[in-house]
Backbone as a chain_set.jsonl record, in Angstrom:
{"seq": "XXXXXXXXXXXXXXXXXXXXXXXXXXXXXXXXXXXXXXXXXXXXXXXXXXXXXXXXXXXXXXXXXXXXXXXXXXXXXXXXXXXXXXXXXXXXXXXXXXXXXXXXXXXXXXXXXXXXXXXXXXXXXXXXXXXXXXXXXXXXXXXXXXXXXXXXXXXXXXXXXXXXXXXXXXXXXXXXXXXXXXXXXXXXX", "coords": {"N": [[0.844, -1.178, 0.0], [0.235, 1.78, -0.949], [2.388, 4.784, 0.7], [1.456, 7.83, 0.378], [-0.413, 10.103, -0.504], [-3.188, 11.537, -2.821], [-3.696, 14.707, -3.205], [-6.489, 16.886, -2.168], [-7.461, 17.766, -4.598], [-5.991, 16.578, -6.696], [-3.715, 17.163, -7.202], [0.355, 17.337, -7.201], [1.107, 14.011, -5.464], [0.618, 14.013, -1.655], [3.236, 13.442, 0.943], [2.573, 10.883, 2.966], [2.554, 10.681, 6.978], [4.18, 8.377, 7.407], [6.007, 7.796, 4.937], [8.603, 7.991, 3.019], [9.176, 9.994, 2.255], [7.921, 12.282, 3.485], [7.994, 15.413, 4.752], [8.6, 16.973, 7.844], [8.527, 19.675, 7.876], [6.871, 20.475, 5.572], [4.288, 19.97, 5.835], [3.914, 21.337, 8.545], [4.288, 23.771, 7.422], [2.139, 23.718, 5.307], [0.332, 23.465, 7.189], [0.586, 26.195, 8.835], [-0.137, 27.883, 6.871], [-2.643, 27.126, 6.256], [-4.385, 27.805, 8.836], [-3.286, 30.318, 8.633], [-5.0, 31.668, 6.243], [-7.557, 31.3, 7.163], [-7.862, 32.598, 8.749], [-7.331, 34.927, 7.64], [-9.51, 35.214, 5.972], [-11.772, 34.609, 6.861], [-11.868, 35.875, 9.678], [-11.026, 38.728, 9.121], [-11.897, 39.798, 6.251], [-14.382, 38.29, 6.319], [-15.385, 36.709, 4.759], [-17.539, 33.713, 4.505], [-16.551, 30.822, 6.159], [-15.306, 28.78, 4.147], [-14.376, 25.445, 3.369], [-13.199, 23.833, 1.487], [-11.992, 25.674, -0.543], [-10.19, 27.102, 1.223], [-8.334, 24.575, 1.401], [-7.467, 24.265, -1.036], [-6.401, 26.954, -1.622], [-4.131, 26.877, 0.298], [-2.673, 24.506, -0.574], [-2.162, 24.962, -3.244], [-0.337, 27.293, -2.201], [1.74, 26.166, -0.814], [2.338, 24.225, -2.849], [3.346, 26.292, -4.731], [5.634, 27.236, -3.481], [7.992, 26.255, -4.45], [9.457, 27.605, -7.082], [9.555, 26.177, -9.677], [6.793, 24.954, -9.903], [5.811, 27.112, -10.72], [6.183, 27.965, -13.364], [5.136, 25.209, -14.519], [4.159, 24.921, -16.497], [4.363, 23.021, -20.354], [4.956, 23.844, -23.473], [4.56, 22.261, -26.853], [7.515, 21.245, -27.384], [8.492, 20.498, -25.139], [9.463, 22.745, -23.871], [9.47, 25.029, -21.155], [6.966, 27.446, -20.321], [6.997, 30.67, -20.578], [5.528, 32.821, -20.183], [1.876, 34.686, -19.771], [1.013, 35.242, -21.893], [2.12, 33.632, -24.094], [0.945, 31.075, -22.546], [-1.654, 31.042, -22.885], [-2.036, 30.68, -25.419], [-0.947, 27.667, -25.315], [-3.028, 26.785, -23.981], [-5.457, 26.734, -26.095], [-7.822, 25.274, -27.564], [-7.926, 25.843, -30.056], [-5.912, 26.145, -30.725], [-2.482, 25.355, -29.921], [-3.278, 23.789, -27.569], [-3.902, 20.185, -27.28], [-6.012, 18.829, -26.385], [-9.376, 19.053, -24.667], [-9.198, 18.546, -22.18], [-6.553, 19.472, -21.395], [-6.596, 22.328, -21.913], [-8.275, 22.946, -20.125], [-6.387, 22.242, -17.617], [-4.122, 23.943, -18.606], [-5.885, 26.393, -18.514], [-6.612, 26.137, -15.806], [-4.108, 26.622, -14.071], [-3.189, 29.084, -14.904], [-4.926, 30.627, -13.68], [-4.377, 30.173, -11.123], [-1.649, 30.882, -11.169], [-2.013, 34.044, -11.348], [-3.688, 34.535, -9.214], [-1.991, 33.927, -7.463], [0.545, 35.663, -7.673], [-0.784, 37.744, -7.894], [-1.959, 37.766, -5.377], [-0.02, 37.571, -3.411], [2.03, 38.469, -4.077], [1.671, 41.31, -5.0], [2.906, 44.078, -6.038], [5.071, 43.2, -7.098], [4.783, 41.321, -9.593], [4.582, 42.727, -11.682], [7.484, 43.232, -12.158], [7.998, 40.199, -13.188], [6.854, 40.206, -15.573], [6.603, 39.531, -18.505], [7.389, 40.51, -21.594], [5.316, 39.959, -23.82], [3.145, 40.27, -22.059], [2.901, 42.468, -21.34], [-0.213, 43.781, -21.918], [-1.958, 42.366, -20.476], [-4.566, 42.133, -18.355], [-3.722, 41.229, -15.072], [-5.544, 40.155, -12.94], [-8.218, 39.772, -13.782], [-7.713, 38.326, -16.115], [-6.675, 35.929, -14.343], [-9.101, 35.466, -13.05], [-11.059, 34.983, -15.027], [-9.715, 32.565, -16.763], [-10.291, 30.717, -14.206], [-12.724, 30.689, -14.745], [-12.845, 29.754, -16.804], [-11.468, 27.05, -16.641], [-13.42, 25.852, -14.422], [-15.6, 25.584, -16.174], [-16.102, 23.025, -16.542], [-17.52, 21.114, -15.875], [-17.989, 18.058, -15.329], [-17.448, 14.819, -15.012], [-14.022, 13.701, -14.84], [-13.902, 15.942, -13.622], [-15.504, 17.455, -11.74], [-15.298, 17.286, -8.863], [-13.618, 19.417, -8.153], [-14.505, 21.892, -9.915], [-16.655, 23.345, -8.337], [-15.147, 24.415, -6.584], [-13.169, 25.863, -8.003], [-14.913, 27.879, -9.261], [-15.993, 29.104, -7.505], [-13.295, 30.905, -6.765], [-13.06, 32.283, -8.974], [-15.232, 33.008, -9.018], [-15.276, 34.965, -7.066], [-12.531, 36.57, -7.141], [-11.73, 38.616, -6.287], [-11.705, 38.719, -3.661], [-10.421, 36.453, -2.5], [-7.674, 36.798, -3.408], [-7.379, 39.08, -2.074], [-6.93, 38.177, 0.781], [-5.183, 36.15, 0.07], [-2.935, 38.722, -0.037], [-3.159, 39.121, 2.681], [-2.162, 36.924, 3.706], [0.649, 37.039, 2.481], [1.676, 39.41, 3.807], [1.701, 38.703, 6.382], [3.509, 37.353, 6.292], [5.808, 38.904, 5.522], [6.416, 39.185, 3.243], [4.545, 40.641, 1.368], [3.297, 44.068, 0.644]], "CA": [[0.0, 0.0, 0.0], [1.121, 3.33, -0.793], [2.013, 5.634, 1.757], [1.271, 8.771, 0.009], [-2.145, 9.907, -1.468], [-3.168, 13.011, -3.637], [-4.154, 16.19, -2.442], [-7.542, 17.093, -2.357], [-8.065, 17.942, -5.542], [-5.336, 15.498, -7.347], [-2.373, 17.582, -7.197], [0.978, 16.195, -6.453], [1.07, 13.394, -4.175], [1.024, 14.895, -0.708], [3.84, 12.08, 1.462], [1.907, 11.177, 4.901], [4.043, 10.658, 7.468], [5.145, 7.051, 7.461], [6.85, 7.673, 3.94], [10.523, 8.103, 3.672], [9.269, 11.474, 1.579], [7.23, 13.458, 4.253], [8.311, 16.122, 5.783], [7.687, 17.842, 9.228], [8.451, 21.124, 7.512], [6.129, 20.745, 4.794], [3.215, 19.457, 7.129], [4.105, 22.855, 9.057], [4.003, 25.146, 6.447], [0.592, 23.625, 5.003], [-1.002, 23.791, 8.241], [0.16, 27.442, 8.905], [-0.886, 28.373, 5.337], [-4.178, 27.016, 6.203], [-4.429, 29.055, 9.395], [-3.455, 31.952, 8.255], [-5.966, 31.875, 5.087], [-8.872, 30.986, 7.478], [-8.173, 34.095, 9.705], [-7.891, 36.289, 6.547], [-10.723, 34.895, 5.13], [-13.132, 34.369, 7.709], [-11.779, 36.906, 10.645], [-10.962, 40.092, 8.483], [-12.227, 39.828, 4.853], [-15.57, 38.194, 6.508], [-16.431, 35.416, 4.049], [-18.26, 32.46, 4.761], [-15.571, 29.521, 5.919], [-15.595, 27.366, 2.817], [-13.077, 24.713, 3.645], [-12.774, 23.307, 0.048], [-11.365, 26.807, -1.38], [-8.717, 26.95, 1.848], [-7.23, 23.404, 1.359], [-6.864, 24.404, -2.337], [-5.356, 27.432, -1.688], [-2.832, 26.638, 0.965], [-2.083, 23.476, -1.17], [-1.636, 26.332, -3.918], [0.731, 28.518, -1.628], [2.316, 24.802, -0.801], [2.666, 24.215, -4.191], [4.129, 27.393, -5.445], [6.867, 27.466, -3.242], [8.914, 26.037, -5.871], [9.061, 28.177, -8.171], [9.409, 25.619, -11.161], [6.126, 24.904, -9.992], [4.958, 28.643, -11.455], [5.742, 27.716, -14.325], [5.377, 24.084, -14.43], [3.668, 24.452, -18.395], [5.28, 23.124, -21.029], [4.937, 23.652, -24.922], [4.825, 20.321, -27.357], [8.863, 20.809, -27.451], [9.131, 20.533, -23.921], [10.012, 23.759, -23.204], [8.802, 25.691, -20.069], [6.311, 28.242, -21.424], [7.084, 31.631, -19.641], [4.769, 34.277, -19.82], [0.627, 34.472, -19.857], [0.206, 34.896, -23.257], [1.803, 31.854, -24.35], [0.146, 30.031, -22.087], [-2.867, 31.471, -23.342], [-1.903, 29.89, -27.005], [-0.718, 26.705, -24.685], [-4.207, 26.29, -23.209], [-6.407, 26.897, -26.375], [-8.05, 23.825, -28.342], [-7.762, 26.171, -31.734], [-3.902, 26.864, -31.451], [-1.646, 24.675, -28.981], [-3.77, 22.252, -26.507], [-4.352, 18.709, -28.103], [-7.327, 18.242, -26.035], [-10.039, 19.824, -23.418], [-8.082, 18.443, -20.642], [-5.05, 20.34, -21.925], [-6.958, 23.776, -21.966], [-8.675, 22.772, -18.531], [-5.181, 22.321, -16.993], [-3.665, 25.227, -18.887], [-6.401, 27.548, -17.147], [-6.565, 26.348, -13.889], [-2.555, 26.721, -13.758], [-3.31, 30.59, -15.016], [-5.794, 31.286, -12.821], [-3.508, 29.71, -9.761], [-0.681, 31.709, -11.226], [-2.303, 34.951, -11.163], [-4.052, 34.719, -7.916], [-1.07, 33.748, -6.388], [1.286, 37.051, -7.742], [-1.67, 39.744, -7.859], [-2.446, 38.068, -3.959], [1.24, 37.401, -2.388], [3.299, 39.72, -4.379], [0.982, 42.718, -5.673], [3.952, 45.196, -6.74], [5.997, 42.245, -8.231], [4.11, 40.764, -10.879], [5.324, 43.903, -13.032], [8.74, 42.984, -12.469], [8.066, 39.179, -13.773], [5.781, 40.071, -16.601], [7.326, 39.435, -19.61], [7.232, 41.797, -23.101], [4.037, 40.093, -23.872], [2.049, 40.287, -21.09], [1.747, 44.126, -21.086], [-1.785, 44.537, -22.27], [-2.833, 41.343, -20.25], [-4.838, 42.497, -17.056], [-3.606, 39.922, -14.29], [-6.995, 39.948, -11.895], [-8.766, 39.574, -15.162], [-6.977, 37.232, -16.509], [-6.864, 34.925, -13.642], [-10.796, 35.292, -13.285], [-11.294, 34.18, -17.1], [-8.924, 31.472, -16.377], [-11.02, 30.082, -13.192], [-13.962, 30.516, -15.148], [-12.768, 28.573, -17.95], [-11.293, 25.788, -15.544], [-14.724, 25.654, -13.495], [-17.197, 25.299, -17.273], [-15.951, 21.433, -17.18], [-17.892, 20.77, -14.149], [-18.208, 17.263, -15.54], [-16.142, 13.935, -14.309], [-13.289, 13.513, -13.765], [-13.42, 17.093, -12.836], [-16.493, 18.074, -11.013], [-15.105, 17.654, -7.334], [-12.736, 20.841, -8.035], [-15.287, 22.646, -10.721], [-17.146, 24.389, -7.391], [-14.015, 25.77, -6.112], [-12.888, 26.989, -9.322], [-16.262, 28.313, -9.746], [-15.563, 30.338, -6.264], [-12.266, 31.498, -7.163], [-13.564, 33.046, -10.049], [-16.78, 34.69, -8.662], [-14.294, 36.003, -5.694], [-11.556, 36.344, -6.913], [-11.103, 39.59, -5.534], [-11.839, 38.675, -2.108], [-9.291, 35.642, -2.762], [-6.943, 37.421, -3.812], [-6.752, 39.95, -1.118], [-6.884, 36.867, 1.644], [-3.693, 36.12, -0.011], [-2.226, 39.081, 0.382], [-2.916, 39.251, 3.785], [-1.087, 36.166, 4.382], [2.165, 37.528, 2.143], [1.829, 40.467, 4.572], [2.091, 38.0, 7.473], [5.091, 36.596, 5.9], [6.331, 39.372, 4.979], [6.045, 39.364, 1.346], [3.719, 41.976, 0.624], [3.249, 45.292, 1.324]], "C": [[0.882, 1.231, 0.0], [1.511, 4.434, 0.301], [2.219, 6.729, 1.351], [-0.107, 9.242, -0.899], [-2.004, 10.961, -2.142], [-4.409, 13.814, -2.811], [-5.518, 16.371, -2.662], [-7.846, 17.224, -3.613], [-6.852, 17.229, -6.711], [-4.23, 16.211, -7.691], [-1.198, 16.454, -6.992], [0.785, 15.559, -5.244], [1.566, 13.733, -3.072], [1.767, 13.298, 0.418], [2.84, 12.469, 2.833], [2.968, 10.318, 5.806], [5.107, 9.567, 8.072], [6.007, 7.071, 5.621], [8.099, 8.269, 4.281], [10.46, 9.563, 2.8], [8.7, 12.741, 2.371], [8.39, 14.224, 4.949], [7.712, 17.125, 6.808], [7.367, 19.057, 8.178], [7.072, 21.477, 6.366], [4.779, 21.031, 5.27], [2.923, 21.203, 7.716], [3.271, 23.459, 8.075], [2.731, 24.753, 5.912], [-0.577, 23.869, 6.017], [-1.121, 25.644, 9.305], [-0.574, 28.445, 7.626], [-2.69, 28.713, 5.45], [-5.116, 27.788, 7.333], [-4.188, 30.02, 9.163], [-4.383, 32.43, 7.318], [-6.697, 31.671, 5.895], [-9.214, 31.935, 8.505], [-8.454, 35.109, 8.61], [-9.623, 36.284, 6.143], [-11.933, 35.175, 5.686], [-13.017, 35.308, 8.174], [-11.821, 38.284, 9.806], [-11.356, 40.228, 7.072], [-14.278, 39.301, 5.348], [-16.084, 37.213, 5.636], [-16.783, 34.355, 4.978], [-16.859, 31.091, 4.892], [-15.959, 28.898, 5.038], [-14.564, 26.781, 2.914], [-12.277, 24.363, 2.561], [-11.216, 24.756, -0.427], [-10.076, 27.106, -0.078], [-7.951, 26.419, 1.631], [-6.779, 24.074, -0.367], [-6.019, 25.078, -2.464], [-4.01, 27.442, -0.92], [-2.375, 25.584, 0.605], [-1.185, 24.744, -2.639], [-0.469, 27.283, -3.434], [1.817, 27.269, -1.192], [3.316, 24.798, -1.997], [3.835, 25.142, -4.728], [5.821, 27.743, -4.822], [7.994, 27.203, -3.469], [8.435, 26.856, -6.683], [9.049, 27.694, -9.418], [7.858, 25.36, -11.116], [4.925, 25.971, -10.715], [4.627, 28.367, -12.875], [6.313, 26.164, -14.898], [4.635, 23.931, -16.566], [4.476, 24.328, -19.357], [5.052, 23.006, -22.429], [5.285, 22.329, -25.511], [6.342, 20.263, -27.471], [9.34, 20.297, -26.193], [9.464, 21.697, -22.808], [8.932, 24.255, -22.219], [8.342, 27.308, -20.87], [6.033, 29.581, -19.857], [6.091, 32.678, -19.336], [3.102, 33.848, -20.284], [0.81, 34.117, -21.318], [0.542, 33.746, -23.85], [1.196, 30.867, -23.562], [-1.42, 29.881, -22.567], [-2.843, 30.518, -24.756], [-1.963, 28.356, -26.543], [-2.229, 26.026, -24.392], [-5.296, 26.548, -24.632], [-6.677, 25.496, -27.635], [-7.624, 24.527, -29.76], [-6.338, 26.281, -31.763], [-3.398, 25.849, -31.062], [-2.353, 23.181, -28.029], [-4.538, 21.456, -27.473], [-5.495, 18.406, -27.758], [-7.956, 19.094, -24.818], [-9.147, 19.865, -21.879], [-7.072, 19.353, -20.803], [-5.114, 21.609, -21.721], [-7.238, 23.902, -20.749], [-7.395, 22.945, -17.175], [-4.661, 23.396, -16.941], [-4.168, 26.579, -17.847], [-6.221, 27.516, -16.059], [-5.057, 26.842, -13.674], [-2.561, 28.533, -14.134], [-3.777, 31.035, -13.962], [-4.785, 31.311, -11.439], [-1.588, 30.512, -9.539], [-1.083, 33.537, -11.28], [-2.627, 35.417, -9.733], [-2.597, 34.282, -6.885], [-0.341, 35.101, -6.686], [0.395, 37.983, -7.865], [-1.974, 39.622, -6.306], [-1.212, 38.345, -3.152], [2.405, 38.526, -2.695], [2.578, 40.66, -5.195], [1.686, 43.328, -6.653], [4.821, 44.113, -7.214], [5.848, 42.144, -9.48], [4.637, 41.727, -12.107], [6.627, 43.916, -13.398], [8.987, 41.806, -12.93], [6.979, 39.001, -15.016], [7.026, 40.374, -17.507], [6.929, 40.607, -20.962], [5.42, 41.459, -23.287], [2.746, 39.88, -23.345], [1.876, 41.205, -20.456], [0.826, 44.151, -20.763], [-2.712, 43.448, -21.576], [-3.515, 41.766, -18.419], [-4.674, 40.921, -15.879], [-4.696, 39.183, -13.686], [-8.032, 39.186, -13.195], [-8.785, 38.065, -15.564], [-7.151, 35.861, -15.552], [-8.217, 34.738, -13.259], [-11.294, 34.721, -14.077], [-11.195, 32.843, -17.066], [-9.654, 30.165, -15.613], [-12.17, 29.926, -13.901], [-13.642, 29.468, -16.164], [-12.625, 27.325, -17.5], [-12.492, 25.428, -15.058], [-15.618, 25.278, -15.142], [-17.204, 23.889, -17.19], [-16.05, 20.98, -15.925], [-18.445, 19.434, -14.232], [-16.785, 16.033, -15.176], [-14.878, 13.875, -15.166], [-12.961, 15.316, -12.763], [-14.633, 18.209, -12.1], [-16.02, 18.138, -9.779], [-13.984, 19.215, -7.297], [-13.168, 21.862, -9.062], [-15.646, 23.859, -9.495], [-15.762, 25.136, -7.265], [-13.354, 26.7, -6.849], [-13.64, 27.891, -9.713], [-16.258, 29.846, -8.58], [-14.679, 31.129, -5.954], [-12.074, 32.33, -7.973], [-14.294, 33.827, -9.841], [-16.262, 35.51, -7.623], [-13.118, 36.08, -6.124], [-10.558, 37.657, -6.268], [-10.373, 39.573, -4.095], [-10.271, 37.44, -2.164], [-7.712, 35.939, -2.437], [-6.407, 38.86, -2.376], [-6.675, 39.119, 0.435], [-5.546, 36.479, 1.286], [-2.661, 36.829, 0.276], [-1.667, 39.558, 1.853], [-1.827, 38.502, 4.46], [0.277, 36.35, 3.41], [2.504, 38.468, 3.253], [2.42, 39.878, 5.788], [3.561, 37.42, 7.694], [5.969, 37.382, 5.909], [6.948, 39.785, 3.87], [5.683, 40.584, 0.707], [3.79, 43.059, 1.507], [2.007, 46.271, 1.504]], "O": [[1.857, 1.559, 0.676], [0.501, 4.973, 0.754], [3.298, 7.131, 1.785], [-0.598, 8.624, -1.844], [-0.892, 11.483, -2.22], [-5.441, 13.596, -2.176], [-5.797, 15.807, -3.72], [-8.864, 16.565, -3.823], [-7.12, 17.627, -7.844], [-3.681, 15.767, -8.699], [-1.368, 15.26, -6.747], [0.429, 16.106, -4.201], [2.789, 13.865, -3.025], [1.068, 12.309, 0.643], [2.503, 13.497, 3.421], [3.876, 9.564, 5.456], [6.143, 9.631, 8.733], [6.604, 6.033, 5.337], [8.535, 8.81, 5.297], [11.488, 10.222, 2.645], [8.909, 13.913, 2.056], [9.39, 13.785, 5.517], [6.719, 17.844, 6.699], [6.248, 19.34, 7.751], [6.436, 22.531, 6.369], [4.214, 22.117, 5.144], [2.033, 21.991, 7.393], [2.056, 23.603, 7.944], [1.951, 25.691, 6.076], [-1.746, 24.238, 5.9], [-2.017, 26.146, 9.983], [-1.316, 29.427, 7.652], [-3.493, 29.59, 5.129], [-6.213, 28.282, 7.072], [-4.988, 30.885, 9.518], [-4.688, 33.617, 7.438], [-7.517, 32.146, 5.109], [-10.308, 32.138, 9.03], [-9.401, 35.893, 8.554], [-10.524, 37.122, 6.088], [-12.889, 35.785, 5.207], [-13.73, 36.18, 7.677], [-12.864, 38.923, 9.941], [-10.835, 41.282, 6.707], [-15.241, 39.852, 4.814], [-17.259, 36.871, 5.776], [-16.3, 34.218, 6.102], [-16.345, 30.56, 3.908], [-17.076, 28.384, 5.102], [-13.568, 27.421, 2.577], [-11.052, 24.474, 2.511], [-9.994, 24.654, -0.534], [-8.957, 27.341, -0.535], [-6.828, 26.911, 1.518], [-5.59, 24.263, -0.621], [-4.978, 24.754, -3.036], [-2.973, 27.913, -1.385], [-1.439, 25.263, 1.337], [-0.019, 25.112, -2.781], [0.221, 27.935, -4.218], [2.977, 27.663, -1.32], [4.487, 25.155, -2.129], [4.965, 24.785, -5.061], [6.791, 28.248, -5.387], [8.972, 27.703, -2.912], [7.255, 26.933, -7.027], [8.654, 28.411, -10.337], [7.348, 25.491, -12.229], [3.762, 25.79, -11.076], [3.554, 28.421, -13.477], [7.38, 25.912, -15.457], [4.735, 23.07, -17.441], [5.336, 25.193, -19.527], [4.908, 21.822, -22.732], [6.014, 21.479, -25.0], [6.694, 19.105, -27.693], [10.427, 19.727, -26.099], [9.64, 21.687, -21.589], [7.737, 23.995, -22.362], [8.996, 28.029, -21.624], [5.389, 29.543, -18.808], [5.976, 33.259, -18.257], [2.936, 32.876, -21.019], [0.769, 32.992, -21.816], [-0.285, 32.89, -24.164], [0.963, 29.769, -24.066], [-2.134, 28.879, -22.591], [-3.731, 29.692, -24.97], [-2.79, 27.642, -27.111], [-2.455, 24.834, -24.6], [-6.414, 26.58, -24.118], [-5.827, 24.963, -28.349], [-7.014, 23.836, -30.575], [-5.689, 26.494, -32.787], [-3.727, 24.938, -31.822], [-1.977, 22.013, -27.934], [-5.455, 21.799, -28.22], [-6.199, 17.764, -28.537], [-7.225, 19.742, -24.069], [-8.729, 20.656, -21.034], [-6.968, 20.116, -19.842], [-4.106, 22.239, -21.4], [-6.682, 24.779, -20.088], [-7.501, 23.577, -16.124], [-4.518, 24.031, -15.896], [-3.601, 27.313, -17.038], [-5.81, 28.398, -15.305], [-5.03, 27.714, -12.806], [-1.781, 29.199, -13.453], [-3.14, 31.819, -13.259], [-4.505, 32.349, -10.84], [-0.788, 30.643, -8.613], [-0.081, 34.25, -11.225], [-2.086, 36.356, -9.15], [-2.487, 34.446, -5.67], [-0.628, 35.905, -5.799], [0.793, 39.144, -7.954], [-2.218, 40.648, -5.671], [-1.241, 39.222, -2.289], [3.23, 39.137, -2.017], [3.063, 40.759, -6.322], [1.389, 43.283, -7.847], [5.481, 44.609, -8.127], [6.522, 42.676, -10.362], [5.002, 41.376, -13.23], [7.067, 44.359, -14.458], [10.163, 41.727, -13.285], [6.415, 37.956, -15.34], [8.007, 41.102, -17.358], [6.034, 41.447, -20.868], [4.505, 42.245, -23.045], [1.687, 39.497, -23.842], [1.182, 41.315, -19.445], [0.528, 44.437, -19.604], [-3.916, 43.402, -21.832], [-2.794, 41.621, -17.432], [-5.343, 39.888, -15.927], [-4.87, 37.969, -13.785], [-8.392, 38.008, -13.197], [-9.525, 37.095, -15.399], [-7.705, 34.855, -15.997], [-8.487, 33.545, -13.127], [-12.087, 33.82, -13.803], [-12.107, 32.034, -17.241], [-9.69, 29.014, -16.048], [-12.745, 28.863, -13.665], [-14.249, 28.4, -16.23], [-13.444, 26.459, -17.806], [-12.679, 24.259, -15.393], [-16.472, 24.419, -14.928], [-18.182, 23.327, -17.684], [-15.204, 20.595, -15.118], [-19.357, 19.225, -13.432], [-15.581, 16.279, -15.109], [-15.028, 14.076, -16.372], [-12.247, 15.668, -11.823], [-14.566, 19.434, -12.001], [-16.282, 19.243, -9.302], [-13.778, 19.863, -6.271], [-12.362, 22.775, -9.24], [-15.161, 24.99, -9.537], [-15.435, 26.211, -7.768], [-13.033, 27.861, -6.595], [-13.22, 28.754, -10.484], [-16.435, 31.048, -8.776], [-14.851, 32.003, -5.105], [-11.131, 33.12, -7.929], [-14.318, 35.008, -10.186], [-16.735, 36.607, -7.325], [-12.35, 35.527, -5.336], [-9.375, 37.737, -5.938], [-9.332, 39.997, -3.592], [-9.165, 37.847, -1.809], [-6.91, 35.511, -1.606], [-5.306, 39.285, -2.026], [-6.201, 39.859, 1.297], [-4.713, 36.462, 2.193], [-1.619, 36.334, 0.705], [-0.595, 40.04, 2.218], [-0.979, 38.872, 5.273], [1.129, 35.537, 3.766], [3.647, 38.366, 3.698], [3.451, 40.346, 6.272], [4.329, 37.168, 8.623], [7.077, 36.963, 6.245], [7.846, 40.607, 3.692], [6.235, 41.293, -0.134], [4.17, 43.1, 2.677], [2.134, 47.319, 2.137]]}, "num_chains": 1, "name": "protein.A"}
């Protein structure tokens, strides 16, 4: 039997803690992640606890802390595909993605890359935007994104459709829940 499962919503496999891959630290940092998003969220922003959209995003702030994980997309050569707009080409059935899944992925990985640098690093994002992702509004953008991710609220991907669906219709509120907890960190400003 395995001793590692997948993350709520089928991310990488999260190790539990009889594998020879867990770590305390990680453990940690997911379970302050998840406290600190459930004070922003709930205590000072005032939403409604929705547990789903926490675990996602402190698996999300998990996640990201590799940064290959930012930009984990990769064009049919292989290559790591740097900036929105190609990903935008990356994720669309008429140009680049071979299949729905492909576009479905593409977005959610936009959306999860936006909301993470317009929530944790605000004033950054301008210093990692590339030539052609001027004219691309980030908030926007990662809204679109969630929305597009969330339309394929059919199996295998209905248990993470809602939250995409809530990420999208908030993504303001989201989004500034994040930056509370960069602030905490000391990230943001």
């Amino acid at each position: 039997m395995s001793q590692e499962h997948s993350s709520s919503f089928g991310h990488d496999p999260i190790p539990s803690a009889g594998s020879p891959n867990f770590s305390i630290g990680e453990s940690s940092v997911r379970a302050f992640f998840r406290d600190t998003l459930h004070d922003a969220l709930t205590g000072q922003i005032g939403l409604k606890q929705i547990d789903a959209a926490e675990t996602y995003l402190s698996d999300l702030l998990v996640r990201f802390l590799h940064t290959d994980a930012q930009f984990a997309i990769r064009n049919a050569e292989g290559q790591r595909v740097r900036t929105v707009a190609e990903m935008l080409v990356e994720g669309d059935v008429r140009f680049a993605a071979k299949s729905f899944k492909r576009e479905r992925e593409v977005h959610r990985h936009i959306g999860d890359l936006m909301l993470f640098w317009t929530g944790v690093f605000p004033k950054g994002i301008k210093g990692v935007a590339e030539p052609g992702d001027t004219l691309i509004d980030p908030v926007e953008r990662g809204r679109v994104s969630y929305d597009i991710a969330a339309s394929f609220d059919h199996p295998p991907y209905d248990a993470e459709a809602p939250v995409l669906r809530l990420l999208s219709d908030n993504f303001e509120a989201y989004r500034y829940g994040l930056h509370l907890v960069g602030k905490q960190m000391g990230l943001a400003s």
